[in-house]
Residue frames as qw, qx, qy, qz and C-alpha x, y, z in Angstrom:
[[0.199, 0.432, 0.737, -0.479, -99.13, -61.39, 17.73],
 [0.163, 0.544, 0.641, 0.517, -101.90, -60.85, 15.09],
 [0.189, 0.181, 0.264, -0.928, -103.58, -57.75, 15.70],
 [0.251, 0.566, 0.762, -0.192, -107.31, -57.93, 16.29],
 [0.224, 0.567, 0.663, 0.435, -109.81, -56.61, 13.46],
 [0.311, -0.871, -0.277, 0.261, -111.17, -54.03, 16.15],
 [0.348, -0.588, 0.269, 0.679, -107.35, -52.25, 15.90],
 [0.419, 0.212, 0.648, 0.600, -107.21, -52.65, 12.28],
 [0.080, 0.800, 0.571, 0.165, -110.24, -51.02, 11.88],
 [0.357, -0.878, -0.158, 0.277, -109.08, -48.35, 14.40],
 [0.583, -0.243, 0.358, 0.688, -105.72, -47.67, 12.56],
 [0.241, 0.479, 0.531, 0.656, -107.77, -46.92, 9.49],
 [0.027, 0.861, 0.439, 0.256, -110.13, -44.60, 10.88],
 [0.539, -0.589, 0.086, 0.596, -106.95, -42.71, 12.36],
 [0.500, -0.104, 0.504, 0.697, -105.52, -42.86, 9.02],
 [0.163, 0.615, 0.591, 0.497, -108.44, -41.33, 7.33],
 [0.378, -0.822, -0.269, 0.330, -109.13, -38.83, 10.25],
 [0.259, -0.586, 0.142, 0.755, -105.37, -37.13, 10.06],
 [0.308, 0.010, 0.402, 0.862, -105.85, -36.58, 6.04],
 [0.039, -0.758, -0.554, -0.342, -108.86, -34.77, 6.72],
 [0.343, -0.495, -0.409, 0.685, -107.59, -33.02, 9.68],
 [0.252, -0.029, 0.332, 0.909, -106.62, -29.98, 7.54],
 [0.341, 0.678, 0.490, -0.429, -109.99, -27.56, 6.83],
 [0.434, 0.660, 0.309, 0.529, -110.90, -25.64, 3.76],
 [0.056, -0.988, 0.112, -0.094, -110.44, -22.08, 5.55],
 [0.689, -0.398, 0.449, 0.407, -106.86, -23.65, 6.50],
 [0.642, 0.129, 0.539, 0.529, -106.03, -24.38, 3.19],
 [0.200, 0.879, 0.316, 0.297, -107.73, -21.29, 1.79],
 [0.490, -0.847, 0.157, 0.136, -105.20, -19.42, 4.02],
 [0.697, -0.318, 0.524, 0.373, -102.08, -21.09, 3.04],
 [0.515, 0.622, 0.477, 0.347, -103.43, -20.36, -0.68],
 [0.151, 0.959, 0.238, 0.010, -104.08, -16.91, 0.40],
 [0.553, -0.669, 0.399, 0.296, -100.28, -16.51, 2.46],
 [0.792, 0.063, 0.499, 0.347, -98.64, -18.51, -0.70],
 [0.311, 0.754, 0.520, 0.255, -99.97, -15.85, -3.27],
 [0.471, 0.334, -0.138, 0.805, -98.81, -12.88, -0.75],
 [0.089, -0.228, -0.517, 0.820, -100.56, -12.27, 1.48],
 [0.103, 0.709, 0.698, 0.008, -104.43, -10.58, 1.50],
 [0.152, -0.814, -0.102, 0.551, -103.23, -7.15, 1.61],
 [0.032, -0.476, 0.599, 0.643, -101.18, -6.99, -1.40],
 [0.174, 0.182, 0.770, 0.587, -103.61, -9.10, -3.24],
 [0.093, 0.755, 0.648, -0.026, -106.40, -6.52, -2.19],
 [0.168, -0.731, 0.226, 0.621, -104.15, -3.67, -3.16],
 [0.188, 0.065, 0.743, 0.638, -104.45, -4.85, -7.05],
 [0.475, 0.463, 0.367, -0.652, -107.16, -2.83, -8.57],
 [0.768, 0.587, -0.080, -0.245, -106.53, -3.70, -12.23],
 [0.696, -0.203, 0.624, 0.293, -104.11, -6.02, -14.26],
 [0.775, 0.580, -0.198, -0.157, -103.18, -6.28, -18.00],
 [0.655, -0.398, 0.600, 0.230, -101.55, -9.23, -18.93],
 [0.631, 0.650, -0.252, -0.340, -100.06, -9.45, -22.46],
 [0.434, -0.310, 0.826, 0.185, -98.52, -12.60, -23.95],
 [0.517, 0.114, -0.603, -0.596, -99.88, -15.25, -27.16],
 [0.722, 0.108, 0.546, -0.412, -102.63, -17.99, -26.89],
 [0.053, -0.273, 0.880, 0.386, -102.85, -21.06, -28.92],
 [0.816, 0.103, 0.433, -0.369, -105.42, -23.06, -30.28],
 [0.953, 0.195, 0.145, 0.183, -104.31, -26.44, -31.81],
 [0.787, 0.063, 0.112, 0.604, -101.01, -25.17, -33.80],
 [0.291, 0.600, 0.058, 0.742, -101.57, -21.85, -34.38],
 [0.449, -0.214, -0.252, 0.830, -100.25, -19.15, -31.93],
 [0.198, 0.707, 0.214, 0.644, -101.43, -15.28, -31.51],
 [0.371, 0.011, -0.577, 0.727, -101.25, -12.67, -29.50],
 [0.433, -0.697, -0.456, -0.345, -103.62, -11.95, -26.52],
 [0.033, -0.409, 0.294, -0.863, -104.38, -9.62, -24.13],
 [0.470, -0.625, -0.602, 0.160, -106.50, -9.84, -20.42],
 [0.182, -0.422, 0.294, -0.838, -107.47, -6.59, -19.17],
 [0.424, -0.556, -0.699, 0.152, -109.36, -7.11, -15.41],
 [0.097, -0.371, 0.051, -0.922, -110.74, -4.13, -13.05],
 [0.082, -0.158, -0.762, 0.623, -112.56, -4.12, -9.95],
 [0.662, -0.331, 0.579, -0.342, -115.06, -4.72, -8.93],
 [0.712, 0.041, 0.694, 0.100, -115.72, -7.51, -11.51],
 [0.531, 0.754, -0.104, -0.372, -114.52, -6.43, -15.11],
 [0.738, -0.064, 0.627, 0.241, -112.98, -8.58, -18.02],
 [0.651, 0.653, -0.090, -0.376, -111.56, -8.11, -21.11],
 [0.776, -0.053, 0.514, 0.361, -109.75, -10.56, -23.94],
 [0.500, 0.764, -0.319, -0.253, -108.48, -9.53, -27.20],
 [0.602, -0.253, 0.620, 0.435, -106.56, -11.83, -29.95],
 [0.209, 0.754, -0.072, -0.619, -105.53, -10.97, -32.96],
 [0.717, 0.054, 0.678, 0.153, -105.65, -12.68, -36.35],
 [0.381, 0.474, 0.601, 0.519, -104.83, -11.31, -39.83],
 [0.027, -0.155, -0.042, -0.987, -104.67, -7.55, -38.63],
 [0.499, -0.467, -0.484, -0.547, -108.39, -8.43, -37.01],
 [0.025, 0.309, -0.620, 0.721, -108.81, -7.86, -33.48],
 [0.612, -0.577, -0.533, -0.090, -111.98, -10.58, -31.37],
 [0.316, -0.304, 0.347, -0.829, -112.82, -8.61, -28.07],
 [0.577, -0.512, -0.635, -0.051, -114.63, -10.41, -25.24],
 [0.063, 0.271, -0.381, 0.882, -115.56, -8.35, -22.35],
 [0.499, -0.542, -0.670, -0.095, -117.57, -8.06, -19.24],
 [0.049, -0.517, 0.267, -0.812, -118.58, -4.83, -17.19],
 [0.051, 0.049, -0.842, 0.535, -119.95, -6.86, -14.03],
 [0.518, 0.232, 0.613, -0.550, -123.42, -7.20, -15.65],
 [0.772, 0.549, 0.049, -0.317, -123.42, -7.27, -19.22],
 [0.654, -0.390, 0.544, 0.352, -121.18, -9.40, -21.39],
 [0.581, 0.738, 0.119, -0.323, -120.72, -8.76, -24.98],
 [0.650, -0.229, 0.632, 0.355, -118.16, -9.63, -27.62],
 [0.540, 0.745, -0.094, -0.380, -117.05, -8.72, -31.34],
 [0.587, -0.243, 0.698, 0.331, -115.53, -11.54, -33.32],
 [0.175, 0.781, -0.173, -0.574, -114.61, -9.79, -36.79],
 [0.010, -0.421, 0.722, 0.550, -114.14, -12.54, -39.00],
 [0.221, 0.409, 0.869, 0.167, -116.49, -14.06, -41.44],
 [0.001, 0.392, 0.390, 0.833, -117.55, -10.37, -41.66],
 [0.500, -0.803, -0.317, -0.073, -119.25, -10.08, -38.15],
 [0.451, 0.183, -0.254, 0.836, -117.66, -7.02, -37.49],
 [0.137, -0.536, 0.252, -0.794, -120.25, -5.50, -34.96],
 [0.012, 0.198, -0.805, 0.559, -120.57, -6.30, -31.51],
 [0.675, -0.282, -0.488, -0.476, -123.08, -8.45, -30.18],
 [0.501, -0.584, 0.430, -0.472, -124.37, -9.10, -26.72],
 [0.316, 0.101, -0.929, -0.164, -123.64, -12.86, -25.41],
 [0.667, -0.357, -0.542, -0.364, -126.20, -15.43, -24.28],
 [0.738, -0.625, 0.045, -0.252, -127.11, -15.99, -20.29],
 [0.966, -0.237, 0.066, 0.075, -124.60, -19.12, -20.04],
 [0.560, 0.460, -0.127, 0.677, -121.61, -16.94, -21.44],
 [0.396, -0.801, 0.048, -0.446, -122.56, -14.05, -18.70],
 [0.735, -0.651, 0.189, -0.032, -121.81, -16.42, -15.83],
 [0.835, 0.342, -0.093, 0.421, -118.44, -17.62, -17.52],
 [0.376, 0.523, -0.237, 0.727, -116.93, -14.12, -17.96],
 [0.399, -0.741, 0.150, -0.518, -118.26, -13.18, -14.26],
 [0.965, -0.177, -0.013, 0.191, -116.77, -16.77, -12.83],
 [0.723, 0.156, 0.058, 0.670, -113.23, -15.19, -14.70],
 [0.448, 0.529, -0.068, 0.718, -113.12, -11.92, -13.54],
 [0.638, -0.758, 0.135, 0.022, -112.45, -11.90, -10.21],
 [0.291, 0.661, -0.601, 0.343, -108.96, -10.63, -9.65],
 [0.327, -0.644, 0.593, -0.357, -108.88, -12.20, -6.45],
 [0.341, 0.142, -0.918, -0.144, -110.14, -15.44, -7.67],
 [0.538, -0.377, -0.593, -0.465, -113.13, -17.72, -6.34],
 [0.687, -0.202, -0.612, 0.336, -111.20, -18.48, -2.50],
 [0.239, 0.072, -0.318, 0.915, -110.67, -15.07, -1.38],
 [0.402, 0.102, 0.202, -0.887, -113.73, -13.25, 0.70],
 [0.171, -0.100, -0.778, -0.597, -115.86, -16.59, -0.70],
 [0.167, -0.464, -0.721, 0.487, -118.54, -16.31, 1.71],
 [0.141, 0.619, 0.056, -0.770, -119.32, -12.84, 0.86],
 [0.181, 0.351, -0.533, -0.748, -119.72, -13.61, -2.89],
 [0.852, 0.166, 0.089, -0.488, -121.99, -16.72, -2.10],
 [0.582, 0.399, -0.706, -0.057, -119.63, -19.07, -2.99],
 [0.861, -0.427, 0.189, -0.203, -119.46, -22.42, -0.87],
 [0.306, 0.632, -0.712, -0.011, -116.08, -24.24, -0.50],
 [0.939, -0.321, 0.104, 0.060, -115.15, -28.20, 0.62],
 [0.266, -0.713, 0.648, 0.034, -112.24, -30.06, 1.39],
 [0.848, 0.357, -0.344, -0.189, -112.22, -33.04, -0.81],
 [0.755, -0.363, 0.430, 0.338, -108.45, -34.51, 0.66],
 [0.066, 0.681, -0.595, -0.423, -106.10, -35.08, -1.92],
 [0.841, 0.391, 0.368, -0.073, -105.90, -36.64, -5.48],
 [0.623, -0.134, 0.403, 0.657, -103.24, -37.39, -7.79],
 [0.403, 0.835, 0.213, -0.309, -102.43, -34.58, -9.99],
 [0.793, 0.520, -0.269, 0.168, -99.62, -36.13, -12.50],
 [0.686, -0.064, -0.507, 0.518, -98.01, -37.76, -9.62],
 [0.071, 0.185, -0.471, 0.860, -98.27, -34.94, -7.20],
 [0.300, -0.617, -0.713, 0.146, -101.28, -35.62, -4.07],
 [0.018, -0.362, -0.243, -0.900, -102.95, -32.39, -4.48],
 [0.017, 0.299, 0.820, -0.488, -105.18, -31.04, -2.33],
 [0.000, -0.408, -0.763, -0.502, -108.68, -30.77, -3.51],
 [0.210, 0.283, 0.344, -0.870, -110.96, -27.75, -2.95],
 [0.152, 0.465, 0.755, 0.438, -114.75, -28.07, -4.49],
 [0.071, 0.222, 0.117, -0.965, -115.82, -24.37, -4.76],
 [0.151, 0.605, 0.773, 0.119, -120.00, -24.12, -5.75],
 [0.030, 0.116, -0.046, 0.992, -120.77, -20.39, -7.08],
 [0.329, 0.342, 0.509, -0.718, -124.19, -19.16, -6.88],
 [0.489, 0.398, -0.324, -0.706, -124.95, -19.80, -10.04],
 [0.963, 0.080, 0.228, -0.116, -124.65, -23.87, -9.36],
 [0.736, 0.516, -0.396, 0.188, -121.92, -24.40, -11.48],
 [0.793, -0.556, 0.229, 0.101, -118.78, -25.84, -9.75],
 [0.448, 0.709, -0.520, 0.161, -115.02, -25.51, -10.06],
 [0.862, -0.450, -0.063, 0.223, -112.42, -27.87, -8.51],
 [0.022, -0.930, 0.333, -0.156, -109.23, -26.46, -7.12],
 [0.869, -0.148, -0.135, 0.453, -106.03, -28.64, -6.65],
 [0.053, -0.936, 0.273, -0.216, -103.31, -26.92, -4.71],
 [0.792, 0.226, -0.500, 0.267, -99.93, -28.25, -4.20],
 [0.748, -0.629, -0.210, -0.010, -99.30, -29.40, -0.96],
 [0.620, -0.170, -0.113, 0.758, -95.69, -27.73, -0.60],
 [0.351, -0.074, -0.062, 0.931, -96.48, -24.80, -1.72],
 [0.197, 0.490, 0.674, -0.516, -100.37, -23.99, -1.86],
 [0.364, 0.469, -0.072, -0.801, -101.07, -22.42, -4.95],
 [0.653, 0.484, -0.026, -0.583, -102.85, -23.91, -8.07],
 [0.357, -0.617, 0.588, 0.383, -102.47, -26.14, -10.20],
 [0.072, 0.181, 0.939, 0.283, -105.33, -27.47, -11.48],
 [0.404, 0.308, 0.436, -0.743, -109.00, -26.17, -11.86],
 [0.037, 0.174, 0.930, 0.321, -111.58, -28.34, -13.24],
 [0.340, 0.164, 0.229, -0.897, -114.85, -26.28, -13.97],
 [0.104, 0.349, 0.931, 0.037, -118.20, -28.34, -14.27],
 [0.178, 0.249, 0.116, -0.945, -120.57, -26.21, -16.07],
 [0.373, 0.466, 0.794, -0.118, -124.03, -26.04, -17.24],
 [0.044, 0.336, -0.427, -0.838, -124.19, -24.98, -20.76],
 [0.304, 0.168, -0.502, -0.793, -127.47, -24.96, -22.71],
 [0.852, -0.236, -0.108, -0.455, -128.93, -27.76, -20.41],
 [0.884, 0.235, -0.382, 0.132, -125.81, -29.79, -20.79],
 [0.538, -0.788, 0.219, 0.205, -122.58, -30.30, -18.91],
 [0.699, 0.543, -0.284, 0.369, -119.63, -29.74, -20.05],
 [0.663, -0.739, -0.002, 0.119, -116.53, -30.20, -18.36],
 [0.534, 0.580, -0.400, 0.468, -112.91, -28.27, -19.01],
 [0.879, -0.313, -0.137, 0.332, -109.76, -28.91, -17.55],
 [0.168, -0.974, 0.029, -0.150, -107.12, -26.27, -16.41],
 [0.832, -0.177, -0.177, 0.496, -103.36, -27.05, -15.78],
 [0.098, -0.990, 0.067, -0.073, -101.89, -23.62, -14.25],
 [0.823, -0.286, 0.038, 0.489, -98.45, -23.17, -13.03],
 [0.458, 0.357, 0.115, 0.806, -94.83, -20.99, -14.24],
 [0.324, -0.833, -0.422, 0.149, -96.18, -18.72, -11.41],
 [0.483, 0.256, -0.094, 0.832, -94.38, -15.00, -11.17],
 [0.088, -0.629, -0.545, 0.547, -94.93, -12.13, -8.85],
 [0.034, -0.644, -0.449, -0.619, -96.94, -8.96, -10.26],
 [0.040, -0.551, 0.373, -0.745, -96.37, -6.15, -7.09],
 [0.437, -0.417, 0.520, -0.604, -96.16, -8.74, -4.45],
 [0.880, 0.168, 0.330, -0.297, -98.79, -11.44, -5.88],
 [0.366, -0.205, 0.861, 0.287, -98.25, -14.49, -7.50],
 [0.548, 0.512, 0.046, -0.660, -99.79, -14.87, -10.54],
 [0.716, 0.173, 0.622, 0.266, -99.84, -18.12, -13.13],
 [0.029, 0.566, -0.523, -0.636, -98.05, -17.51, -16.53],
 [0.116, 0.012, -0.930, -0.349, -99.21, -20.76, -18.22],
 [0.589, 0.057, 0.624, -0.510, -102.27, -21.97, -18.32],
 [0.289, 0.199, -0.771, -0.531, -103.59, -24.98, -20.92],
 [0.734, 0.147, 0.249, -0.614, -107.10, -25.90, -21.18],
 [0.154, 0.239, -0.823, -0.492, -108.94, -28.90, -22.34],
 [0.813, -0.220, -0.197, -0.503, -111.81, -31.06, -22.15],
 [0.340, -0.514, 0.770, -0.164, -111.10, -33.41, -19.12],
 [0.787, -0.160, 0.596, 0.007, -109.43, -36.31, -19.76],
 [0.675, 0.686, 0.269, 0.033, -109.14, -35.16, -22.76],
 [0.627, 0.155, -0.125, 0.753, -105.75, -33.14, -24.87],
 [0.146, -0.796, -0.164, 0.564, -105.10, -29.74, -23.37],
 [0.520, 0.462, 0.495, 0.521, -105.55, -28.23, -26.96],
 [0.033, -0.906, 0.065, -0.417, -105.55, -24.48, -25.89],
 [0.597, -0.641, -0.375, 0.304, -103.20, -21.99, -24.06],
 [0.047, 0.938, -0.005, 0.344, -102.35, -19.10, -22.91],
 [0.799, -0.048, -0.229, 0.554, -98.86, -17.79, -22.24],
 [0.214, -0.970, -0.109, -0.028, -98.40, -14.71, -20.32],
 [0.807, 0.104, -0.143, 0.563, -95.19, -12.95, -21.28],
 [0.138, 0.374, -0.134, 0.907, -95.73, -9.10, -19.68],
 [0.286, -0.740, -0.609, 0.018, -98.17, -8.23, -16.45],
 [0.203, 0.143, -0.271, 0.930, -98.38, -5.05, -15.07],
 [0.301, -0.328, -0.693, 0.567, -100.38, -3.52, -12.11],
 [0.062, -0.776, -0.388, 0.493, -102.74, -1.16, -11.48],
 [0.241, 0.093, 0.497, 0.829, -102.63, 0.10, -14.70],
 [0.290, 0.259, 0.079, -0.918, -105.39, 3.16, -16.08],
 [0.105, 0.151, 0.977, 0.108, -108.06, 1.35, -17.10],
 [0.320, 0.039, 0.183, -0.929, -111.20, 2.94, -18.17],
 [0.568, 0.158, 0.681, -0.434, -114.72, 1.66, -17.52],
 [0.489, 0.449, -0.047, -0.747, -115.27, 2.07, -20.98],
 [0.195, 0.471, -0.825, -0.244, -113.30, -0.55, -22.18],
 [0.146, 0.134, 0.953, -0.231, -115.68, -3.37, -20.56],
 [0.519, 0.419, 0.332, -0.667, -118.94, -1.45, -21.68],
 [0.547, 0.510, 0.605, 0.275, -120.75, -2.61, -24.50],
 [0.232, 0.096, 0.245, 0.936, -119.95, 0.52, -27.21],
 [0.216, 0.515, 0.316, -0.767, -122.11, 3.29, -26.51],
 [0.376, 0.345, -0.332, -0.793, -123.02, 3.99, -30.13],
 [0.378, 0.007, -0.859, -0.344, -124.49, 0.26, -30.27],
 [0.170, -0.209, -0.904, 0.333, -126.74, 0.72, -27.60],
 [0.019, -0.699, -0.707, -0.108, -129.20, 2.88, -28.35],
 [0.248, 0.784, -0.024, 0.569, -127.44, 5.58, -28.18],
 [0.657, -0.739, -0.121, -0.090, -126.35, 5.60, -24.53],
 [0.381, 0.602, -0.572, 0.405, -123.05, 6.53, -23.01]]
């Protein structure tokens, strides 16, 4: 017997129904649970993670300091020269020592929100509501063969990241940030993954950027983390002796 159009219809909108069923606070759970749990990742007050970054062929080694509430440093080294990028949870600044620009210099508006996007330890999903962030549920989209589920996360600044989380085991795997830079958009790709714990939490080890759709021509390989480490505020300030004399 043929089944009538009416059922057809009705099969689909079943079929579309259950892969929505799932919510974003669901899935934001499962993310949070996957990771270790909210307690233990709100029991990290600082991180340094110490491993080498690439860009195209060449290799070096780089550092991520992070610090509550919202603090960020990088460092790679090149030729005994040491770039610094850093962000005390209002100013961002940055000293890239070669060509002879060897004193620090503040960065422009559209860098600001960057390093303040990246330095949340807890990451964009945790407490987003409180931070002004907005989250959807997208369903799920291939992410080299694996049917990811899709978070679209909107900060307050407008800009938008997408989250893919694997559906066995909820954490990361993808994050596709859509940003407005200089008027423009620009969009980089994220592939995360090699995940290890760090007192309790999971934490990605890999991560390899690129322009989407495009090669993943940076990355960063994370071969030491350690916890709650001493961290002073200075280290994120712009240098006192370049600021007008202020400490």
């Amino acid at each position: 017997m043929r089944m009538k159009l009416g059922g057809i219809l009705l099969l689909i909108f079943f079929f579309v129904q259950s892969a929505f069923a799932i919510t974003a606070d669901e899935l934001i759970s499962k993310n949070v649970e996957a990771r270790g749990g909210l307690e233990k990742i709100r029991a990290i007050q600082s991180i340094k993670l110490t491993g080498k970054t690439r860009f195209g062929s060449r290799e070096l080694p780089y550092v991520i300091l992070m610090k509550r509430p919202e603090m960020l440093r990088t460092e790679f080294t090149l030729q005994g020269m040491t770039a610094i990028r850093a962000y005390d949870g209002k100013d961002a600044w940055r000293i890239f020592p070669f060509r002879g620009r060897v004193d620090p210099e503040m960065m422009s508006a559209d860098e600001v929100k960057i390093m303040k996007m990246n330095a949340d330890i807890d990451g964009p999903l945790v407490d987003y509501k409180a931070k002004g962030n907005t989250v959807e549920y997208l369903g799920t989209e291939d992410v080299d063969g694996t049917e990811a589920h899709k978070l679209k996360v909107t900060f307050p600044s407008g800009d938008i990241r997408y989250i893919y989380l694997d559906p066995d085991y909820f954490l990361e795997i993808r994050e596709t940030d859509v940003l407005r830079i200089r008027g423009a958009e620009e969009v980089q790709e994220t592939d995360v993954g090699n995940y290890e714990q760090v007192n309790g939490v999971y934490f990605p080890y890999s991560l390899d950027s690129g322009e989407k759709d495009g090669p993943k021509d940076s990355s960063i390989t994370i071969e030491k983390a350690e916890a709650n480490v001493d961290l002073d505020d200075s280290l994120f300030h712009f240098p006192a002796k370049h600021y007008g004399g202020k400490v």
